[in-house]
Structures are given as C-alpha cells and as structure tokens.
Backbone as XML, in Angstrom:
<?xml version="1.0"?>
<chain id="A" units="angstrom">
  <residue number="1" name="UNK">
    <atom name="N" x="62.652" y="77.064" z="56.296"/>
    <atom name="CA" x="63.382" y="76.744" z="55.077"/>
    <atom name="C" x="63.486" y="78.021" z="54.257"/>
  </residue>
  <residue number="2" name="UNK">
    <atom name="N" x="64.739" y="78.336" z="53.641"/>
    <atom name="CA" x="64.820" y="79.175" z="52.986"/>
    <atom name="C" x="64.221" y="79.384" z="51.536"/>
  </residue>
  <residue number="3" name="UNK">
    <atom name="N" x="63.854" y="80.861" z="50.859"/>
    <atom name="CA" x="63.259" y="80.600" z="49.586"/>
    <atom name="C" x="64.375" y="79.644" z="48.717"/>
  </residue>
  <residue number="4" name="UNK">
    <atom name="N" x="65.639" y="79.898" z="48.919"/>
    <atom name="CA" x="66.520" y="79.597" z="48.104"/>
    <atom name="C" x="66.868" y="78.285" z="48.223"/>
  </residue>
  <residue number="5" name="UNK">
    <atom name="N" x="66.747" y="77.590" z="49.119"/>
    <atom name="CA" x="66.857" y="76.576" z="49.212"/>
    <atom name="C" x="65.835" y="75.582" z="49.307"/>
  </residue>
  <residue number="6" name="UNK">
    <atom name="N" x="64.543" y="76.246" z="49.463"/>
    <atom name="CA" x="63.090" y="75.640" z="48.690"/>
    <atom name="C" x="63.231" y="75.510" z="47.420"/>
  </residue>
  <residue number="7" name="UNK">
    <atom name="N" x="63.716" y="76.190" z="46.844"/>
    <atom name="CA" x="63.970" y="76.449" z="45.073"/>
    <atom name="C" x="64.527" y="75.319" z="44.938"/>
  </residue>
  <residue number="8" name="UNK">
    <atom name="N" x="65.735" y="75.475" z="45.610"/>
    <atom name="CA" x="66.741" y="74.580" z="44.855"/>
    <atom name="C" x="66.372" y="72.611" z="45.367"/>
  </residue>
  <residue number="9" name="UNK">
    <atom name="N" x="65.147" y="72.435" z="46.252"/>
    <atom name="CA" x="64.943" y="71.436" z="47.025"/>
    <atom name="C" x="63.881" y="71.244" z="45.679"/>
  </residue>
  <residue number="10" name="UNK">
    <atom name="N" x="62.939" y="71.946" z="45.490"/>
    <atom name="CA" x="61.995" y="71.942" z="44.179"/>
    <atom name="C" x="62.651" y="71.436" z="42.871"/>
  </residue>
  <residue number="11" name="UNK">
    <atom name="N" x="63.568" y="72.222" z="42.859"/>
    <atom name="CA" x="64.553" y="71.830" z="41.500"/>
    <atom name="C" x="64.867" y="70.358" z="40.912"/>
  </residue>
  <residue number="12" name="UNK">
    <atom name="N" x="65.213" y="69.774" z="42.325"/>
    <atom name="CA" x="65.847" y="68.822" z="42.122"/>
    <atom name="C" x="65.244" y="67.367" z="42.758"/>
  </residue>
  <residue number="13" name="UNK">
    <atom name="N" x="63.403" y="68.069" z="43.240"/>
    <atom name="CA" x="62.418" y="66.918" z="42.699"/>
    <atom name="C" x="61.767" y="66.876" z="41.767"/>
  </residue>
  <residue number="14" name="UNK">
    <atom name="N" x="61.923" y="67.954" z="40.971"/>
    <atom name="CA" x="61.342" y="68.167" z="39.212"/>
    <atom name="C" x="62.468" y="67.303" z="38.738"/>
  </residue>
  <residue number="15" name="UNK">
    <atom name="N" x="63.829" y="67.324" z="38.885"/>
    <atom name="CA" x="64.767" y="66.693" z="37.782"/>
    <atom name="C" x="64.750" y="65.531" z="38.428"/>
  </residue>
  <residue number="16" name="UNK">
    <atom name="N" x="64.414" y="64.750" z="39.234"/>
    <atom name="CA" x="65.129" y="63.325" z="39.813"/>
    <atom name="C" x="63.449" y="62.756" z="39.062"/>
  </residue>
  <residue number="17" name="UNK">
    <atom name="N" x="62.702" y="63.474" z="38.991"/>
    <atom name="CA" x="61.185" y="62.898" z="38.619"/>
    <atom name="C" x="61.240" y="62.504" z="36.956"/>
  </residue>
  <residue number="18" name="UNK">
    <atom name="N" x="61.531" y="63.636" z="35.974"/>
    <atom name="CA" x="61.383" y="63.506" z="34.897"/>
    <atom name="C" x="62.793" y="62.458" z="34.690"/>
  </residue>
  <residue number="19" name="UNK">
    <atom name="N" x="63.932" y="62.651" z="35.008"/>
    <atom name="CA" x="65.003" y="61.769" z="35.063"/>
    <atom name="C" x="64.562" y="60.129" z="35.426"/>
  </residue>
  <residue number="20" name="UNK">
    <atom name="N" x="63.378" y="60.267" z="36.305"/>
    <atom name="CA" x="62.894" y="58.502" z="36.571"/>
    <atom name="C" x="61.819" y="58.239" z="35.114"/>
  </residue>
  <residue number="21" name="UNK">
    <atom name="N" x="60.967" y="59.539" z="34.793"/>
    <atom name="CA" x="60.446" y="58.715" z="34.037"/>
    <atom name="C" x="60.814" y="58.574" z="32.767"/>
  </residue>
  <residue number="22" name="UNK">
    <atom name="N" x="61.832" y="59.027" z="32.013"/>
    <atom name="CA" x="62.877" y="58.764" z="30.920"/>
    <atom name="C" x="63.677" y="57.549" z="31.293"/>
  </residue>
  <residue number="23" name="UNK">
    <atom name="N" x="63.812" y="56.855" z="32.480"/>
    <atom name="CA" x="64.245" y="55.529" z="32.687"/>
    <atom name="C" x="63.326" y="54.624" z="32.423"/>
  </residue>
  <residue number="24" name="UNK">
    <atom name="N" x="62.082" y="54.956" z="33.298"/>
    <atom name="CA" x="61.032" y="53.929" z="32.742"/>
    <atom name="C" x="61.214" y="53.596" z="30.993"/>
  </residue>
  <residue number="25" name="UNK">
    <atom name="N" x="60.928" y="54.778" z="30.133"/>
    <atom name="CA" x="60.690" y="54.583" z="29.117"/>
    <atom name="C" x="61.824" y="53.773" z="28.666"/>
  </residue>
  <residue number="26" name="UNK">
    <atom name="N" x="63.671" y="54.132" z="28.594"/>
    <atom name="CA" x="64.092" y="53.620" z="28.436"/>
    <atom name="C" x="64.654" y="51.929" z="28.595"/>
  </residue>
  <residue number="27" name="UNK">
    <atom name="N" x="63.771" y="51.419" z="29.977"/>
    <atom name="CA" x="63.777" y="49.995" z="30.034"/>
    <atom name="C" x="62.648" y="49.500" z="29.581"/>
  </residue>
  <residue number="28" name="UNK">
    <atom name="N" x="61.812" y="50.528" z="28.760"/>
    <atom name="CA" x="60.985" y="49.844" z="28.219"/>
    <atom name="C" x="61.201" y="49.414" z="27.067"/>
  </residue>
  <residue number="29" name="UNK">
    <atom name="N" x="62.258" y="50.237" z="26.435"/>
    <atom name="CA" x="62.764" y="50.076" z="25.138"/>
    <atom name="C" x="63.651" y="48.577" z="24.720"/>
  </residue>
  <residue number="30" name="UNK">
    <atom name="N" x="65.078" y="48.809" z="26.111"/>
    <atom name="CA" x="65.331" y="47.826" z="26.032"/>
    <atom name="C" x="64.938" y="46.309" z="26.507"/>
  </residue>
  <residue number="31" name="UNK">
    <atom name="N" x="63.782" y="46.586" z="26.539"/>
    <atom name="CA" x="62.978" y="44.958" z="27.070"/>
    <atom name="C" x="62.926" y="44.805" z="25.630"/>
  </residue>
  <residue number="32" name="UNK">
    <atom name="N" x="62.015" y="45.868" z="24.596"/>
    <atom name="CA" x="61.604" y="45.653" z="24.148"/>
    <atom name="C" x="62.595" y="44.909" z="22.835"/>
  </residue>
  <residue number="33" name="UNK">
    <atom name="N" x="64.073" y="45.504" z="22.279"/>
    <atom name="CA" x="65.452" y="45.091" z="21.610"/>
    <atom name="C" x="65.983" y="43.629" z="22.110"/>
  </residue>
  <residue number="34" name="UNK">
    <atom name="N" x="65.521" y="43.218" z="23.402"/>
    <atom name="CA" x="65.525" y="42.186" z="24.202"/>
    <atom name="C" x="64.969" y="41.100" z="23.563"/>
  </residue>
  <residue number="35" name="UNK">
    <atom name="N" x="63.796" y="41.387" z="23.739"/>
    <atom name="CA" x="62.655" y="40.087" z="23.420"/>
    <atom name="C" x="62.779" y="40.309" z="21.782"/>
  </residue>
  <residue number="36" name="UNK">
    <atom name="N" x="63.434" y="40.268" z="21.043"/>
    <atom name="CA" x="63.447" y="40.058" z="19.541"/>
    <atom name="C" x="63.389" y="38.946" z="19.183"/>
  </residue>
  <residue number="37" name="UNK">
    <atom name="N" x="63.229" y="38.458" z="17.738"/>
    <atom name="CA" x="63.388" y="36.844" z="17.697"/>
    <atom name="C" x="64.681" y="36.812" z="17.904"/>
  </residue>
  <residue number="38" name="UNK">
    <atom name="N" x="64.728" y="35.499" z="18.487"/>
    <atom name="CA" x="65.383" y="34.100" z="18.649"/>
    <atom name="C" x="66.240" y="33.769" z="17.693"/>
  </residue>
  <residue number="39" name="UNK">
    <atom name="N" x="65.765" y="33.632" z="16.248"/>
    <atom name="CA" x="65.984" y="32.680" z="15.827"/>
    <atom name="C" x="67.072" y="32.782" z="15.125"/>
  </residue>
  <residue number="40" name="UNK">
    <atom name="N" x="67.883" y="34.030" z="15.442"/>
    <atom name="CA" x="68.359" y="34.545" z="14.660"/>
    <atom name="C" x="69.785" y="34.171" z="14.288"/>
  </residue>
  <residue number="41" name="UNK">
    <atom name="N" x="69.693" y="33.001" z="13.886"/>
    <atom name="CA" x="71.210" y="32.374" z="13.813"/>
    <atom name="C" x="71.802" y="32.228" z="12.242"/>
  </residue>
  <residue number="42" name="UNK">
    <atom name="N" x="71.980" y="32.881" z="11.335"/>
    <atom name="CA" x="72.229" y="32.928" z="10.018"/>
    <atom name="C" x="73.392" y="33.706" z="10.051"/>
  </residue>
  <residue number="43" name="UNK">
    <atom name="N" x="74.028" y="33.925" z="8.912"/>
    <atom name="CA" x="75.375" y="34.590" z="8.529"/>
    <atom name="C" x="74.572" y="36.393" z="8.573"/>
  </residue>
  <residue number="44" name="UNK">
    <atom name="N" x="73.474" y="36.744" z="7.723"/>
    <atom name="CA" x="73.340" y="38.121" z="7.823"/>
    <atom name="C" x="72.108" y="38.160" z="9.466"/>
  </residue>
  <residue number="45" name="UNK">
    <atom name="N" x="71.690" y="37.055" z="9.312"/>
    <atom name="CA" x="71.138" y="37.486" z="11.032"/>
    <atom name="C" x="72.022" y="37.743" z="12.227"/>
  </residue>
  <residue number="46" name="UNK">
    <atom name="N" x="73.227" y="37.371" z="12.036"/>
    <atom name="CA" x="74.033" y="37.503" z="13.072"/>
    <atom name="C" x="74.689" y="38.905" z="13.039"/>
  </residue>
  <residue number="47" name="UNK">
    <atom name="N" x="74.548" y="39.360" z="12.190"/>
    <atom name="CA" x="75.148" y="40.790" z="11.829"/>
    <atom name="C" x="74.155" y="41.542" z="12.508"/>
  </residue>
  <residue number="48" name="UNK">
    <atom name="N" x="72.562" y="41.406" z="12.340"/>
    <atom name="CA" x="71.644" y="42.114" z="12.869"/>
    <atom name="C" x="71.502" y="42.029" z="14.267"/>
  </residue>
  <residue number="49" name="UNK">
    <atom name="N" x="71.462" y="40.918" z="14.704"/>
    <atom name="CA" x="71.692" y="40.382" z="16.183"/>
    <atom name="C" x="72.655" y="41.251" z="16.900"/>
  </residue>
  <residue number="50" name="UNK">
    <atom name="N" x="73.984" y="41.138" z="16.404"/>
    <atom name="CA" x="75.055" y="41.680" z="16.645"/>
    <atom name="C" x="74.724" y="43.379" z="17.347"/>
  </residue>
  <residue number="51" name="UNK">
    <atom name="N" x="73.772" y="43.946" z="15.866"/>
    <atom name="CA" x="73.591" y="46.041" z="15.658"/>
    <atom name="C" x="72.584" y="45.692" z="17.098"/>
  </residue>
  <residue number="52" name="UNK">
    <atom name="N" x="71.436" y="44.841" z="17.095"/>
    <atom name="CA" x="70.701" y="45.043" z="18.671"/>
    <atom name="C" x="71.433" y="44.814" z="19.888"/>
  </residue>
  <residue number="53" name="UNK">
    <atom name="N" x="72.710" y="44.069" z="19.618"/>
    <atom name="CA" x="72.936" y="43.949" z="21.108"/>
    <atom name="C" x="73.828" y="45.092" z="21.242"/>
  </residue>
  <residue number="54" name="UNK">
    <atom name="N" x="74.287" y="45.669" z="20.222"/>
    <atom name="CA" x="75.174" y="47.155" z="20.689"/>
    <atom name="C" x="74.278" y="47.893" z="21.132"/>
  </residue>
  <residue number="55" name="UNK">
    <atom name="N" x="72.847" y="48.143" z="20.129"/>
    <atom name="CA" x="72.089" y="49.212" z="20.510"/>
    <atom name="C" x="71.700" y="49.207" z="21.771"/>
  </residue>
  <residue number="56" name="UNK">
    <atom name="N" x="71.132" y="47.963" z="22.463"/>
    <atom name="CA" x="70.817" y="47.617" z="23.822"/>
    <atom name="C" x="71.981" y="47.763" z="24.813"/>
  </residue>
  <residue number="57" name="UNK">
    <atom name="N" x="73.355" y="47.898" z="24.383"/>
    <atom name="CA" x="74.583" y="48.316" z="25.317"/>
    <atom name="C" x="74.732" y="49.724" z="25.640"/>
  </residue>
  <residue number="58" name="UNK">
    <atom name="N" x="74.351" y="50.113" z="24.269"/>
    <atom name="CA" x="74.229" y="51.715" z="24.505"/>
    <atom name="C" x="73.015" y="52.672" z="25.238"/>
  </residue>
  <residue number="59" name="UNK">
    <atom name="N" x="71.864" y="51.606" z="25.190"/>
    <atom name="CA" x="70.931" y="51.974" z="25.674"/>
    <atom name="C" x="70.761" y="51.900" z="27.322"/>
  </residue>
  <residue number="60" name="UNK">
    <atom name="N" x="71.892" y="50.559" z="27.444"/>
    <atom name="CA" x="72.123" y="50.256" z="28.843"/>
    <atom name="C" x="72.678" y="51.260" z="29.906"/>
  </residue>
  <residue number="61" name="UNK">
    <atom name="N" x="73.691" y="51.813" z="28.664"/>
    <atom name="CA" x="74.748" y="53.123" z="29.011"/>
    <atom name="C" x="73.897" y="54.219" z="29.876"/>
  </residue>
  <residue number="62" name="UNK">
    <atom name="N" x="72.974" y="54.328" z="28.675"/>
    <atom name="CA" x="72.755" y="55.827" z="28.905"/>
    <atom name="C" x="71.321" y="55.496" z="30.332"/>
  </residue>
  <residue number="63" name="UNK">
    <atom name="N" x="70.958" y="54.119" z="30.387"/>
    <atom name="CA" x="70.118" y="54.243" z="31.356"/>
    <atom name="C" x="71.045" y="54.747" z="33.078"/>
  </residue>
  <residue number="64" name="UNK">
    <atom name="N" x="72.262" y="54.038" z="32.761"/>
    <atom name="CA" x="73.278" y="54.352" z="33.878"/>
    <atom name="C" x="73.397" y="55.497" z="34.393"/>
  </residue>
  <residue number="65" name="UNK">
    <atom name="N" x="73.966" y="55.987" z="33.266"/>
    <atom name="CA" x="74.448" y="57.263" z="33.185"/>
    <atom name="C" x="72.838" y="58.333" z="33.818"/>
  </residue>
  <residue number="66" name="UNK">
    <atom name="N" x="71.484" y="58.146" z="33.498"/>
    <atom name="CA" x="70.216" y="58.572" z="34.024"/>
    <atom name="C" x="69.995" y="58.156" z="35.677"/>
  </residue>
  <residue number="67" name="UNK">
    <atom name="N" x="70.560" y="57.103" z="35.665"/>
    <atom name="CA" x="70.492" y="56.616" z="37.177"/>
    <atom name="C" x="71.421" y="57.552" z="38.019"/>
  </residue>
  <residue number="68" name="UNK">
    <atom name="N" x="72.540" y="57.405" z="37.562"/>
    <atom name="CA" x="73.794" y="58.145" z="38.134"/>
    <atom name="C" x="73.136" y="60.022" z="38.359"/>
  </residue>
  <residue number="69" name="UNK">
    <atom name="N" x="72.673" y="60.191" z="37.457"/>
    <atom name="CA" x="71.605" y="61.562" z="37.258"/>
    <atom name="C" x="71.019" y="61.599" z="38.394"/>
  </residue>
  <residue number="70" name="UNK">
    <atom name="N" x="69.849" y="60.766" z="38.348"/>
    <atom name="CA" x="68.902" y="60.259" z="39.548"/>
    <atom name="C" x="69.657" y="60.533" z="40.951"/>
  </residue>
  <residue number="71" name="UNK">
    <atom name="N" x="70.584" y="59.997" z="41.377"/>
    <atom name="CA" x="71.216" y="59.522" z="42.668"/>
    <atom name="C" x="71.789" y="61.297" z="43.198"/>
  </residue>
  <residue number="72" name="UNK">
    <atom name="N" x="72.486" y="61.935" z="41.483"/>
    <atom name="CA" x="73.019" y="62.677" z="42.130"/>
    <atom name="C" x="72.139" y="63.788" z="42.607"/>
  </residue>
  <residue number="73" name="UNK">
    <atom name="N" x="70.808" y="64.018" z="42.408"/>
    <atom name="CA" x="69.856" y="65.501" z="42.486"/>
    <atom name="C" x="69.422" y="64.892" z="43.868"/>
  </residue>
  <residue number="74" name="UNK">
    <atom name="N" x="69.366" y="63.525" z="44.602"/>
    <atom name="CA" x="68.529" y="62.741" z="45.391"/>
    <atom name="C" x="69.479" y="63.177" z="46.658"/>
  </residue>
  <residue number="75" name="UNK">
    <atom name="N" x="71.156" y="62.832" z="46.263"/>
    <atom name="CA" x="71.929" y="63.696" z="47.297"/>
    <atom name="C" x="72.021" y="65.077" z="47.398"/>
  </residue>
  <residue number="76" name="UNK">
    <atom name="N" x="71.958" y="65.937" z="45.949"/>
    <atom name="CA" x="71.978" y="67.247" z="46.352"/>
    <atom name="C" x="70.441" y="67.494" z="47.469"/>
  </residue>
  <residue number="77" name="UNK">
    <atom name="N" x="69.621" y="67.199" z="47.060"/>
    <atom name="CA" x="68.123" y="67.490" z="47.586"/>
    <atom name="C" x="68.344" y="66.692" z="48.925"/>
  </residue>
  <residue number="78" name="UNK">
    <atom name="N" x="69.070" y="65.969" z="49.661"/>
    <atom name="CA" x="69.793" y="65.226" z="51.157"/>
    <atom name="C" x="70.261" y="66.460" z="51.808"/>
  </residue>
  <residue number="79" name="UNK">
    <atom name="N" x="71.037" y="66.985" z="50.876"/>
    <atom name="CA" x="72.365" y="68.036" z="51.160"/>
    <atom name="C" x="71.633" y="69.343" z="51.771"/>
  </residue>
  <residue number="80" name="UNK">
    <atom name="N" x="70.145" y="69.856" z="51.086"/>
    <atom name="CA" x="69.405" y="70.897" z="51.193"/>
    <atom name="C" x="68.498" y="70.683" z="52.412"/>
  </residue>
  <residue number="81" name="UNK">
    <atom name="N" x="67.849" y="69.442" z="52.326"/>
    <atom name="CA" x="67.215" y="69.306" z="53.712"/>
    <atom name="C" x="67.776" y="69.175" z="54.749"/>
  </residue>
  <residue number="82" name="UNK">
    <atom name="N" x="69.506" y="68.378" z="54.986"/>
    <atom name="CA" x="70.149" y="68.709" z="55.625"/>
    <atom name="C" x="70.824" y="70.251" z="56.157"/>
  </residue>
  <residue number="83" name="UNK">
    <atom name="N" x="71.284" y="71.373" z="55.586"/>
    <atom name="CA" x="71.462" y="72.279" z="55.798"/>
    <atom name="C" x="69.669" y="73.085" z="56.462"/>
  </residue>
  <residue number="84" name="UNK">
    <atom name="N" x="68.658" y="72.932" z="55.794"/>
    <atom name="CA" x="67.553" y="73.379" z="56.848"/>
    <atom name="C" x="67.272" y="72.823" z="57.560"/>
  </residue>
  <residue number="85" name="UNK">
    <atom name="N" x="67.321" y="71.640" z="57.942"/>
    <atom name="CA" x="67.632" y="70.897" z="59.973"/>
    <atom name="C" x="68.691" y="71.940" z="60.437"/>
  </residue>
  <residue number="86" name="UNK">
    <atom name="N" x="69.788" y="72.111" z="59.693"/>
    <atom name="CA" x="70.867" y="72.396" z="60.874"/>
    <atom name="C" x="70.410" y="74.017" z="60.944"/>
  </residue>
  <residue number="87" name="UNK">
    <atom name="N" x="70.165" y="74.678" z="59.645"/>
    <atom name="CA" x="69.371" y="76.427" z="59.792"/>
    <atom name="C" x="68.465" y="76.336" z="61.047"/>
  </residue>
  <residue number="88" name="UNK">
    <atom name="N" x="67.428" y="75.477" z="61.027"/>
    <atom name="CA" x="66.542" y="75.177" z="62.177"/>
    <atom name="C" x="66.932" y="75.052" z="63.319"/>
  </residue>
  <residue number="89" name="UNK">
    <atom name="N" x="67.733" y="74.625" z="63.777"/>
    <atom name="CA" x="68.404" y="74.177" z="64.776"/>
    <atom name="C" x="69.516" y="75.366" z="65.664"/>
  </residue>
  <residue number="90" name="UNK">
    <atom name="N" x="69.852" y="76.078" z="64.579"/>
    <atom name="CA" x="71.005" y="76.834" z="65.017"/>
    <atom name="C" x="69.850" y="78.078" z="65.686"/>
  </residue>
  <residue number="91" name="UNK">
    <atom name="N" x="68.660" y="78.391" z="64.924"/>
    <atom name="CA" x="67.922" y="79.287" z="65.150"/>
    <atom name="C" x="67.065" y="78.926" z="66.434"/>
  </residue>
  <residue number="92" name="UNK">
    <atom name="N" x="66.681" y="77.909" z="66.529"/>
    <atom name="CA" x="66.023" y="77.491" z="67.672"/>
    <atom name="C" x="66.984" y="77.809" z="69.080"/>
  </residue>
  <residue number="93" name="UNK">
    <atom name="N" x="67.952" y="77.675" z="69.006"/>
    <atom name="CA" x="69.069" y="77.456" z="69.851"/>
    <atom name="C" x="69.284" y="78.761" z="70.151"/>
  </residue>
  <residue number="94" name="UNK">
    <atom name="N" x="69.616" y="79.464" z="68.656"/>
    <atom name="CA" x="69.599" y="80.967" z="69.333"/>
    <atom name="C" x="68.228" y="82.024" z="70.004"/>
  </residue>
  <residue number="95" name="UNK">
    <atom name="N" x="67.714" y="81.466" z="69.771"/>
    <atom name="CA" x="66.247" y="81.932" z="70.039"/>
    <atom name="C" x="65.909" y="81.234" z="71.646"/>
  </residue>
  <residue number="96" name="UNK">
    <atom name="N" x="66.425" y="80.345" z="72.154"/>
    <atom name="CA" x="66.209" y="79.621" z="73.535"/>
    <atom name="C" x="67.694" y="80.406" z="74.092"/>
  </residue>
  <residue number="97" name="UNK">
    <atom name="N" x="68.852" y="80.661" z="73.683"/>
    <atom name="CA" x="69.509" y="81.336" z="74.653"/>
    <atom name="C" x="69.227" y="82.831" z="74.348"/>
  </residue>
  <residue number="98" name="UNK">
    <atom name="N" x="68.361" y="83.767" z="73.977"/>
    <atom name="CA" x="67.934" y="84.933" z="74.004"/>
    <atom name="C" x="67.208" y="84.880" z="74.991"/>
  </residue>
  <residue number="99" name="UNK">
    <atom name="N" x="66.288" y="84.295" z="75.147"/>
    <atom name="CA" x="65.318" y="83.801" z="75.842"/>
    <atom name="C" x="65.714" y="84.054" z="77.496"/>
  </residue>
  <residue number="100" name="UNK">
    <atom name="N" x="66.561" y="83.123" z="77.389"/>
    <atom name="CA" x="67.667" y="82.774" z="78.422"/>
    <atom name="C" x="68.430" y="84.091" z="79.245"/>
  </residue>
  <residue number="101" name="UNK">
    <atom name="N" x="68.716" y="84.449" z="78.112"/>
    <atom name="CA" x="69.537" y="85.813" z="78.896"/>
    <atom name="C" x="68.384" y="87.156" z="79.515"/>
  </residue>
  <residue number="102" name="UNK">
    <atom name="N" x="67.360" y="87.277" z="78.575"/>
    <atom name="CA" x="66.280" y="88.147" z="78.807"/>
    <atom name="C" x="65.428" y="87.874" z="80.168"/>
  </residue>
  <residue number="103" name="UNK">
    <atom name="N" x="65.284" y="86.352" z="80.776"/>
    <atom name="CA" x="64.920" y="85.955" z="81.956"/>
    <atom name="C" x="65.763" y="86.277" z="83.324"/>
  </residue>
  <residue number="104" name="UNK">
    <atom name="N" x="67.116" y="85.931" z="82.749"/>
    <atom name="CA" x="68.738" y="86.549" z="83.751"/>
    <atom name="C" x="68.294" y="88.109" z="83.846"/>
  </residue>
  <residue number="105" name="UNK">
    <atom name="N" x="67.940" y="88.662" z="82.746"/>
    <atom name="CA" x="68.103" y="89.874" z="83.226"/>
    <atom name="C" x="67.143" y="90.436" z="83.885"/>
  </residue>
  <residue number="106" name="UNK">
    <atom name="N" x="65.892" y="90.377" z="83.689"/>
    <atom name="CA" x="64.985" y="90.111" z="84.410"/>
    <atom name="C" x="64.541" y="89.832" z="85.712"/>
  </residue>
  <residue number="107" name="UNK">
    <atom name="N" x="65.793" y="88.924" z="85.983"/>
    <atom name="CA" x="65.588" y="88.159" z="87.078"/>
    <atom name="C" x="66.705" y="89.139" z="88.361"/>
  </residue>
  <residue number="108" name="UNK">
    <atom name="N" x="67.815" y="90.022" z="87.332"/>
    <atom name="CA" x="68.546" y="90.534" z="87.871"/>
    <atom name="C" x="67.754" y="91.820" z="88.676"/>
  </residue>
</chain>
C-alpha cells in the first residue's frame, strides 16, 4: 500500500468515525424534541409544537445530509483499497513474469 494512499485510507476512517459519532449525538437530540409533551394541544401550544417539529425536520436534514457524508468517505476509502488490490496485483504479476523470463534465460 502506498504512503499516499495509506494517508488518504486513514483520512477517511478519521472522517466516516467522527461523522458517525456527530450522528449518534444528533439522534440523540432528536429523540430527545420527539418525546416532548403530548399534551400540547392549545392555540399558543400549537405554535410551539409546530417550532419542534421544524426543528426536528431540520435536524432530520442535517442527520441525512451526515449520513450521505458517512457513505461518501466509506466509498472513497472502497475506492483506495480497491486501487491497492489492483497495485498488488499488477506487481505480483510483474514480479512472476520477471521471474519467468530470468528462468528462460537461464534455461537458454
């Protein structure tokens, strides 16, 4: 594996990590805007009712939008371990037909 692409494989299990646990917190929040009273059926309670369920829409938002975060560092960091299989691979390959030819000649 390359340094550079160790880096960038590091990178982006530091950000998919702190990115999960700013979700935690945030569904902790909105459990918490969630479970409010009940009871809240009045002319100015409904106004208040009303400001939590935006806040909890927006809060919903931005948990998305963290997920969407999440998914995308989870494919870049796919993308990186994929390219060092195939680095691996190409090198192995070239390293077995060196091999290969050095025995031919050898053999010649």
């Amino acid at each position: 594996m390359s340094d550079s692409t160790r880096t960038g494989t590091n990178e982006s299990i530091t950000a998919a990590s702190e990115q999960l646990d700013d979700f935690g917190e945030d569904i902790s929040k909105l459990k918490e805007m969630l479970n409010g009273d009940s009871s809240l059926l009045g002319g100015d309670d409904i106004a208040e009712l009303w400001k939590q369920l935006n806040g909890a829409d927006s809060m919903a938002l931005e948990v998305e939008s963290k997920l969407d975060n999440v998914l995308s560092n989870l494919d870049n960091l796919l993308e990186a371990l994929d390219s060092d299989s195939e680095e691996i691979n190409a090198h192995e390959t070239t390293k077995a037909s060196s091999e290969n030819n050095k025995d031919e000649e050898t053999s010649n």
